[in-house]
LUMBAVO-93301 format. One record per residue (C-alpha): residue in one letter; x negated, y, z. Coordinates in nm, 3 decimals. Each point is the difference from the previous one (the first is absolute). Example, Ala and Ser with C-alpha at 12.3 -4.5 7.8 and 13.67 -1.06 7.14 Angstrom:
// LUMBAVO-93301
  r     east    north       up
  A   -1.230   -0.450    0.780
  S   -0.137    0.344   -0.066
//
This chain:
// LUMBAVO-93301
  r     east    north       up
  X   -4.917    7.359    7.191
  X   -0.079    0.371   -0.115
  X   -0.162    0.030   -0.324
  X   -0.362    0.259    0.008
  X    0.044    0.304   -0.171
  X   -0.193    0.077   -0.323
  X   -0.093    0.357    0.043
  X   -0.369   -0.082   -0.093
  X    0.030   -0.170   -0.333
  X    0.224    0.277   -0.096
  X   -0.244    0.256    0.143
  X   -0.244   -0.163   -0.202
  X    0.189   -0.031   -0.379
  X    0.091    0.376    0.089
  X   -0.334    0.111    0.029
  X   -0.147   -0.217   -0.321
  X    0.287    0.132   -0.151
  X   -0.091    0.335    0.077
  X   -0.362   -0.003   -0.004
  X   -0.228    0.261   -0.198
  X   -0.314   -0.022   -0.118
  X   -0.165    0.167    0.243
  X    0.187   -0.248    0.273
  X   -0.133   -0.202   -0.202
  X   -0.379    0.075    0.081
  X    0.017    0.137    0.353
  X    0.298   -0.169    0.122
  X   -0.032   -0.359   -0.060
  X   -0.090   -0.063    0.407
  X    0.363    0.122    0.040
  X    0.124   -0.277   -0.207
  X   -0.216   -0.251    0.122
  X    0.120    0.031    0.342
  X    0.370    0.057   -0.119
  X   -0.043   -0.327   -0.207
  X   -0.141   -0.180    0.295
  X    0.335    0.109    0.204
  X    0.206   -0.103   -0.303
  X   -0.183   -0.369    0.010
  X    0.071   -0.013    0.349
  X    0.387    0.075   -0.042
  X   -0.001   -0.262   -0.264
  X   -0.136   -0.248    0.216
  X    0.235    0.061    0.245
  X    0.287   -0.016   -0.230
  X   -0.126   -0.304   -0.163
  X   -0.001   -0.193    0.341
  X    0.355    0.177    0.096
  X    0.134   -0.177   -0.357
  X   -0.133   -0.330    0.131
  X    0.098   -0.006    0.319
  X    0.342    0.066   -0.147
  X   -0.068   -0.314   -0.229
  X   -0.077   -0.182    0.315
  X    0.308    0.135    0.228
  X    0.225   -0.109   -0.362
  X   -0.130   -0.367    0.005
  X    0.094    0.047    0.381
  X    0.325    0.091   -0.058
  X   -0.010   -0.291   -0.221
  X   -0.068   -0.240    0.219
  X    0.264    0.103    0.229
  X    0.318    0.003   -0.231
  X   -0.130   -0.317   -0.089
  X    0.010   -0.115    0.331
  X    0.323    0.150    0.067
  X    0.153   -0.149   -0.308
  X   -0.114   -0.341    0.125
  X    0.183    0.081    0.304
  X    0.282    0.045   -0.158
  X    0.019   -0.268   -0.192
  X   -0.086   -0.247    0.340
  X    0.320    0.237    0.153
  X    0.212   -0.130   -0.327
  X   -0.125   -0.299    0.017
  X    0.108   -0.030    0.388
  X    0.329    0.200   -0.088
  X    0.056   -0.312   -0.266
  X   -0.103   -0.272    0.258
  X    0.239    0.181    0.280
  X    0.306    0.032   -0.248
  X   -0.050   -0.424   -0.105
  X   -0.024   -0.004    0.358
  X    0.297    0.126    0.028
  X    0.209   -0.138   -0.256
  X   -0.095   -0.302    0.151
  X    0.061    0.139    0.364
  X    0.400    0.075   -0.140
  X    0.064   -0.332   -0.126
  X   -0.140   -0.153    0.302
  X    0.271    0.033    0.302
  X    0.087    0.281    0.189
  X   -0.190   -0.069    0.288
  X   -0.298    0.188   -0.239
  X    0.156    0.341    0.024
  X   -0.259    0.109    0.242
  X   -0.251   -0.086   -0.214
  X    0.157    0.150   -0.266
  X    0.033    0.316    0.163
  X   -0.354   -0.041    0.092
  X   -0.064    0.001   -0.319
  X    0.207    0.313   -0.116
  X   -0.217    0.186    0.243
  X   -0.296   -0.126   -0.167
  X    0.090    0.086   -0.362
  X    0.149    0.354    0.130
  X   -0.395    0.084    0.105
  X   -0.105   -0.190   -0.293
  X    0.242    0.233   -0.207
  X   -0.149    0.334    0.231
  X   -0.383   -0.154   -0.047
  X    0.106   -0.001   -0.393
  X    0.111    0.338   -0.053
  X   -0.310    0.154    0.198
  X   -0.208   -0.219   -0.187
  X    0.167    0.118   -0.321
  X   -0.036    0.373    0.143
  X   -0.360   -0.099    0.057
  X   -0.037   -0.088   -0.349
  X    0.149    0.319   -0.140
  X   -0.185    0.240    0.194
  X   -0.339   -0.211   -0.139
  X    0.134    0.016   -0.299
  X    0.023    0.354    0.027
  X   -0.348    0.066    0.154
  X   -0.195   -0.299   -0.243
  X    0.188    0.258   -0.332
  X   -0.127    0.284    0.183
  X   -0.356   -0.121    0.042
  X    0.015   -0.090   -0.341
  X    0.020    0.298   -0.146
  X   -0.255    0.202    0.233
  X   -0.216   -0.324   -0.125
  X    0.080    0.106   -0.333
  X   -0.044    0.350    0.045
  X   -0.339   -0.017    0.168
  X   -0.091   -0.234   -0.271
  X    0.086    0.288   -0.290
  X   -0.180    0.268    0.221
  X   -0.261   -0.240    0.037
  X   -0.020   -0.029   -0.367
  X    0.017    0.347   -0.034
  X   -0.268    0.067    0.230
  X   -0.279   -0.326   -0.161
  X    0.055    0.190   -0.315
  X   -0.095    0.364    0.110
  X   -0.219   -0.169    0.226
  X   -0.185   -0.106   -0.366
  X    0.073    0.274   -0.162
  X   -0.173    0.225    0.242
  X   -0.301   -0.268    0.061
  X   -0.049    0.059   -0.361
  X    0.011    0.357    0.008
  X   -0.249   -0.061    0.297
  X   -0.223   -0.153   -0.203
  X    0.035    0.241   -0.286
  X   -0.097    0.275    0.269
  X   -0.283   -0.185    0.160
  X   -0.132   -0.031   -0.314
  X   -0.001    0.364   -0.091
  X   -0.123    0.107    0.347
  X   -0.267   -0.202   -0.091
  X   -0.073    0.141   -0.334
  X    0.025    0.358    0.129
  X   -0.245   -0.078    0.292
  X   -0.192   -0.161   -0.253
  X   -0.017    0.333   -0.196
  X   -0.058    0.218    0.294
  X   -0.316   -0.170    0.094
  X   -0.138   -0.008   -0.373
  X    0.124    0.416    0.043
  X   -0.176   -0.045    0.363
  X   -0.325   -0.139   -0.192
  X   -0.010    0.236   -0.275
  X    0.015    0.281    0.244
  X   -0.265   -0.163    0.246
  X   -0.204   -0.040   -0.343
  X    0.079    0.384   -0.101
  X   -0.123    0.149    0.372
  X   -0.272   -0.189   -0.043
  X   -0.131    0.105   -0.340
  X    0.128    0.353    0.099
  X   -0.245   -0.069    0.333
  X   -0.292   -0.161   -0.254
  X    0.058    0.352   -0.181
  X    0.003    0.219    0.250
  X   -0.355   -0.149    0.105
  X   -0.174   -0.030   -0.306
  X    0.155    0.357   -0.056
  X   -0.212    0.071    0.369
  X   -0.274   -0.158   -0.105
  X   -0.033    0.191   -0.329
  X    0.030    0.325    0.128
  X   -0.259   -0.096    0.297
  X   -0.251   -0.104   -0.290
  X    0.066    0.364   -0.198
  X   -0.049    0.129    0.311
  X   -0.329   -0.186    0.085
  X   -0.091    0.096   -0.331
  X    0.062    0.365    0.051
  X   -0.161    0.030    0.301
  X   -0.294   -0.223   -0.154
  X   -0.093    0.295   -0.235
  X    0.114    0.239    0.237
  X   -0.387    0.164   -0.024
  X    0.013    0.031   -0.337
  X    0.350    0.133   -0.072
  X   -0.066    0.261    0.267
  X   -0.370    0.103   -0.169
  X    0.134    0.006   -0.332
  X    0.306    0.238    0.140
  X   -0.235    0.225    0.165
  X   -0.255    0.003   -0.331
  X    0.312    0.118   -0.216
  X    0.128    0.246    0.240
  X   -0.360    0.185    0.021
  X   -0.057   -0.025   -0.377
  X    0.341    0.160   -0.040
  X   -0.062    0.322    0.252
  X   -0.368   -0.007   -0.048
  X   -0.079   -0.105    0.347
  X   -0.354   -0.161    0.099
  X    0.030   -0.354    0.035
  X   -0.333   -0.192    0.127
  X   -0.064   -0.363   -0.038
  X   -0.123   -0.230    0.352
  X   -0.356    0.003   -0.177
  X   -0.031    0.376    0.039
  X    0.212    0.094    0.353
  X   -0.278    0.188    0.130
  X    0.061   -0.112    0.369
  X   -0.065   -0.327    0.117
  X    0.312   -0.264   -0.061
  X    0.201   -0.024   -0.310
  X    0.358    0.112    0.020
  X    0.205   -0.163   -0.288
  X    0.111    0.348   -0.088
  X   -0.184    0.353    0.015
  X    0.117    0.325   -0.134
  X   -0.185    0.320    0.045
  X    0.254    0.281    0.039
  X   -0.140    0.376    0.180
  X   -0.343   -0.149    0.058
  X    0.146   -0.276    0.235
  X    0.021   -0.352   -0.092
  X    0.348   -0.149    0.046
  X   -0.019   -0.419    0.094
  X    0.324   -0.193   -0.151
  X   -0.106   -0.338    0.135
  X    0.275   -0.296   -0.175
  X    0.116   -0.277    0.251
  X    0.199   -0.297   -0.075
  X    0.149   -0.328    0.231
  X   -0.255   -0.247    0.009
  X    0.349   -0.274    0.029
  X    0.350   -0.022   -0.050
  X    0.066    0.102    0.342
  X    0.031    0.376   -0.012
  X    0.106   -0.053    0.397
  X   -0.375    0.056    0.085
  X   -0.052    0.288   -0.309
  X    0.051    0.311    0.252
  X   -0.235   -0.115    0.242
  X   -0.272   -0.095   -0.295
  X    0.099    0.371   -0.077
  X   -0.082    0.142    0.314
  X   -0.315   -0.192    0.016
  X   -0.120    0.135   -0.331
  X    0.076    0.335    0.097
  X   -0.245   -0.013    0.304
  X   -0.265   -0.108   -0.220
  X    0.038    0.267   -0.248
  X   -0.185    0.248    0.277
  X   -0.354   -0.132   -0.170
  X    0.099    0.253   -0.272
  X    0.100    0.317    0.224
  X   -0.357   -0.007    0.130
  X   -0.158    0.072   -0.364
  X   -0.021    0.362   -0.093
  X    0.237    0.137   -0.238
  X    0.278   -0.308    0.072
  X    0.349    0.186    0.053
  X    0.121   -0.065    0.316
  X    0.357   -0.137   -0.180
  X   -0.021   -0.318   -0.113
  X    0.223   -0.220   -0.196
  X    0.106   -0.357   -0.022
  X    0.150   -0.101   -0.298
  X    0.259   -0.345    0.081
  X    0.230   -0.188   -0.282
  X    0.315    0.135   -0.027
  X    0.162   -0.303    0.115
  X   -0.163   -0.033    0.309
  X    0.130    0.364    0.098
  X    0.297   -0.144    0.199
  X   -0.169   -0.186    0.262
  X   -0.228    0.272    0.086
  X    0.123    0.213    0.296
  X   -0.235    0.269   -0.010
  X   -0.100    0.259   -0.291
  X   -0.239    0.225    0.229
  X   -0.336   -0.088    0.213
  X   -0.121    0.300    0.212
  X   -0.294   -0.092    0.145
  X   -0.258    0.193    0.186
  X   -0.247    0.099   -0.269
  X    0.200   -0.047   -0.323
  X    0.368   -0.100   -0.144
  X    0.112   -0.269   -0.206
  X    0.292   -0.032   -0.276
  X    0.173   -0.276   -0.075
  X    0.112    0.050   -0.384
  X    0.115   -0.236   -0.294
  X   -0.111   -0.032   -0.336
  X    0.294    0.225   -0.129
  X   -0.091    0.325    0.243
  X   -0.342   -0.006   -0.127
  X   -0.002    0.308   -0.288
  X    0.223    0.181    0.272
  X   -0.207    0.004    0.250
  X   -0.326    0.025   -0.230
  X    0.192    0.343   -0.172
  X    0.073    0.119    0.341
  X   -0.350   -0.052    0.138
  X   -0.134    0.172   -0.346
  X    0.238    0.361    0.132
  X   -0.330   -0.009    0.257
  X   -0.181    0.178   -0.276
  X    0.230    0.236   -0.040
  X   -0.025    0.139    0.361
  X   -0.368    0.040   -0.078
  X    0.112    0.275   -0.280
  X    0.113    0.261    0.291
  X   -0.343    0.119    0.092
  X    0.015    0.144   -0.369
  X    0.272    0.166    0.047
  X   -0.018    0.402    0.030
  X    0.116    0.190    0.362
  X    0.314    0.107   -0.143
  X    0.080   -0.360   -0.140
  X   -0.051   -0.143    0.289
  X    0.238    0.260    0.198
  X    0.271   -0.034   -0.256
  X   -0.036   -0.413    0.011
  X    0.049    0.067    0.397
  X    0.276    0.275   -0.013
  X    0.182   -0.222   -0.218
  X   -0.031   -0.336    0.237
  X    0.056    0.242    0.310
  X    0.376    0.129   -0.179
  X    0.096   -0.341   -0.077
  X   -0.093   -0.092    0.352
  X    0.233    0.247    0.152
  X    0.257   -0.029   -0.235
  X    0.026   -0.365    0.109
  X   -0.042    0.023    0.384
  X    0.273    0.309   -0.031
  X    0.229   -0.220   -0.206
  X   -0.045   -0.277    0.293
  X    0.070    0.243    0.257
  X    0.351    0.145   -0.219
  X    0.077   -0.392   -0.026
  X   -0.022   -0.057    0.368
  X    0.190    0.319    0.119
  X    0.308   -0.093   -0.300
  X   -0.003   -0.332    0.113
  X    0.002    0.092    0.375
  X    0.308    0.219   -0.136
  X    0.212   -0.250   -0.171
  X   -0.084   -0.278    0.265
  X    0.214    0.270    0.232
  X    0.263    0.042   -0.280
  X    0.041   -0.372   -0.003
  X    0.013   -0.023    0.373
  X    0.277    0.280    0.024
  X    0.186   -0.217   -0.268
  X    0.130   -0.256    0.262
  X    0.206    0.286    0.175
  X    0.197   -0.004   -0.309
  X    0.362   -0.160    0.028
  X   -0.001   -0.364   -0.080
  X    0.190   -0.007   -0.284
  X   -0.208    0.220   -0.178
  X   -0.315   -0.107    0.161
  X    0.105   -0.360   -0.187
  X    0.089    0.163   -0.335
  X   -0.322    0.170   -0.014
  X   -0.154   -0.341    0.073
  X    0.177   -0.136   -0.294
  X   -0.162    0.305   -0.253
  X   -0.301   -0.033    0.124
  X    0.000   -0.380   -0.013
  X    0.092    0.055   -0.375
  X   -0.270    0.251   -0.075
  X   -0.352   -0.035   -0.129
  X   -0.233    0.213   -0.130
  X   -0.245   -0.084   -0.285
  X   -0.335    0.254    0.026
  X   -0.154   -0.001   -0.310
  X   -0.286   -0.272   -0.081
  X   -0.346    0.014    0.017
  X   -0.110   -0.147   -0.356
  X   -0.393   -0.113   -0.025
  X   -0.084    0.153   -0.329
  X    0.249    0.332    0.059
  X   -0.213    0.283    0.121
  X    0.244    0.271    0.232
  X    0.008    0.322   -0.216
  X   -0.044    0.316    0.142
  X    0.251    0.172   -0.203
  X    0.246   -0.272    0.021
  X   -0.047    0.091    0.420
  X    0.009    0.373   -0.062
  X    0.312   -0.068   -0.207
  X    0.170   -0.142    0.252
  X   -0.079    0.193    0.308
  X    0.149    0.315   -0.249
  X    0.302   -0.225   -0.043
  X    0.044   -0.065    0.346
  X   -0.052    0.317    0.074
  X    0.256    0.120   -0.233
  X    0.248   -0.199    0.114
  X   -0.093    0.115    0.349
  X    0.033    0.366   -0.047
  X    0.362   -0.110   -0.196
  X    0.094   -0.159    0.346
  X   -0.132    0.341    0.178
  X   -0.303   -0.169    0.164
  X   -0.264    0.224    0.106
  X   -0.298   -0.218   -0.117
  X   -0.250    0.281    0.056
  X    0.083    0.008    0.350
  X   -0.148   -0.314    0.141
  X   -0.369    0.127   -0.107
  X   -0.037    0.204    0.276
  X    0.167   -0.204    0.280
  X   -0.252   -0.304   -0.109
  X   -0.270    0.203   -0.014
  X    0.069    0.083    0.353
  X    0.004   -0.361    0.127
  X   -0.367   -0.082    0.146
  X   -0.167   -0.305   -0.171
  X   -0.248   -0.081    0.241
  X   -0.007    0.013    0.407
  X   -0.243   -0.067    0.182
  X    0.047    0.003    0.393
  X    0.240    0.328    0.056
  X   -0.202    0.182   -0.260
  X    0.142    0.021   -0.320
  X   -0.260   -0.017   -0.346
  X    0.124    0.236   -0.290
  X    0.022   -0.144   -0.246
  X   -0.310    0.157   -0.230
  X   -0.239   -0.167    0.282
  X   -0.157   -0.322   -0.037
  X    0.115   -0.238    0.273
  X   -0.296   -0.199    0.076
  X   -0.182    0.292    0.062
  X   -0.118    0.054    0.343
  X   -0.044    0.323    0.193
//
């Protein structure tokens, strides 16, 4: 009979052996599984050992039958050798028999010696059997004590699965309860700022009318109260600025929902044309929205056929109200003298020129140096890559434009005489570009070309 292997159980001691903790956690379907083959192999080994008990008692059974044999063969070889004592005393005429006899107890003898052969080969195999019996018994041993050892250690790891799965779902609880209170948060948090802003937009009116009253009471602009608009309606707002009334008209969201605010925008803007008709209503008007409603609305600017609306907030008010007031100022040139007046327009005319010539110079230098980079790509390669690599390196930092730094006039004049010192050190001819630009036509019209000391609009 061939005995099973045990290459499971050992599998399985090897690997509890050499199990971590984290083989521990993640890998205890391995050992499940391995332990199932392992119980397997030891019920298969466990019915091998008794089906060698059973083949033993077999064995049994059959040198007991062969020593009973042999004692019925001695017991025949006695009877045969009485026989034949008595057989040789008797007369001669028994010799037959007697040899008859001889050939009897000759097998007898033969059936004896292969019976005794018989019996020392089951001798042999019974000692043999023996000691697999007793081997298999150790190993069996052996493997009912691991086989507790590691049911214990089973148990021991069950039982601490369990209390770590029992502490990742109180960790799986706490976190549910966390997002949740976070979520609860988050909403009241919502909710708040919906209510500040329900709130702001609430009192919208009044913040707005109380902006506007400071703002005219600080630059002495007219303000006039609804009671005495002289025009039919009543604006929420109306300044008086060059003899024309100017209409800031506040508008809130009349819900949460600022989806529908720009259309409730446009509509209000349509219905501001009841002021245009009055005399003496500018035809600029102004809507003043919360500041936190600015980011839904798409559109700043209504031009409509008779009049145009602004869409402003709260903070742009004294802005717009100080740029409004420069209005007066305009009205100031009619008392100017002839010779003001022609020095106010020489001035704007030089600055004019000066910046449509400095246009035209840009375009023509950057016509040139988009032709010096073209012409760079018939350099060779190598150097075409190299200057790459410089230029990629490179940056240039003009200077910044600061908000409360006014550009000096000397400062300029002291640099153009430092450039121009450091020109004339290089040999540079400054002086000679003035008359080549002055060359250079500013205008064209058609195939004519307009000096440059005509007016361009004017017709002939």
């Amino acid at each position: 009979m061939v005995i099973s292997t045990t290459d499971s159980l050992r599998a399985l001691f090897e690997n509890i052996k050499s199990l971590g903790f984290f083989g521990r956690l993640f890998g205890w379907n391995r050992i499940r599984l391995m332990n199932s083959a392992a119980i397997s192999e030891y019920n298969t080994l466990n019915n091998e050992i008794n089906g060698l008990y059973d083949q033993n008692r077999q064995l049994q059974n059959q040198l007991r039958t062969v020593i009973q044999d042999l004692d019925h063969q001695k017991s025949l070889l006695s009877d045969v050798r009485t026989d034949y004592e008595i057989l040789k005393n008797s007369s001669m005429d028994l010799s037959q028999v007697l040899r008859s006899r001889d050939v009897d107890l000759g097998a007898l003898k033969d059936a004896e010696t292969k019976n005794s052969k018989r019996i020392t080969d089951l001798d042999k195999e019974i000692n043999l059997k023996n000691f697999e019996i007793q081997n298999l018994i150790r190993e069996k041993i052996e493997q009912e004590r691991n086989l507790s050892v590691f049911r214990e250690s089973d148990q021991q790891k069950q039982e601490h699965y369990e209390h770590r799965i029992t502490e990742l779902n109180a960790l799986k609880k706490q976190l549910d309860d966390d997002r949740i209170r976070l979520q609860e948060e988050r909403e009241d948090e919502v909710r708040t700022r919906f209510e500040k802003m329900r709130a702001t937009w609430k009192n919208h009116e009044d913040t707005v009318e109380e902006l506007i009253r400071g703002i005219c009471s600080r630059h002495q602009i007219p303000y006039i109260d609804k009671e005495h608009v002289p025009f039919k309606g009543s604006p929420d707002n109306t300044l008086k600025i060059a003899d024309e009334y100017i209409i800031f008209d506040a508008k809130s969201p009349l819900s949460d929902d600022l989806g529908n605010f720009p259309a409730y925008v446009r509509q209000q803007t349509e219905q501001l044309k009841k002021y245009v008709k009055e005399p003496g209503v500018n035809k600029s008007l102004f809507l003043v929205v919360p500041t936190n409603t600015i980011d839904s609305i798409d559109q700043f600017y209504y031009n409509l056929a008779d009049y145009v609306v602004h869409i402003v907030t709260a903070d742009a008010l004294e802005p717009v109200i100080l740029g409004l007031k420069k209005i007066e100022d305009y009205e100031f040139a009619k008392q100017l003298s002839p010779e003001e007046r022609e020095n106010i327009c020489r001035v704007i005319g030089k600055f004019a020129h000066a910046t449509k010539r400095r246009i035209q110079i840009d375009s023509y230098f950057c016509g040139e140096f988009i032709n010096i980079l073209n012409n760079c790509n018939c350099l060779p390669d190598e150097i075409l890559e190299k200057t790459r690599d410089f230029e990629r390196s490179d940056k240039m930092n003009p200077p910044l434009e600061k908000r409360a730094k006014l550009i000096s006039p000397d400062q300029l004049k002291k640099d153009v005489h430092r450039i121009t010192s450091e020109a004339d050190g290089q040999e540079i001819d400054v002086g000679a570009t003035g008359g080549v630009m002055e060359t250079l036509p500013l205008y064209k019209t058609g195939e004519k070309t307009i000096p440059l000391t005509e007016d361009p609009d004017k017709k002939e």
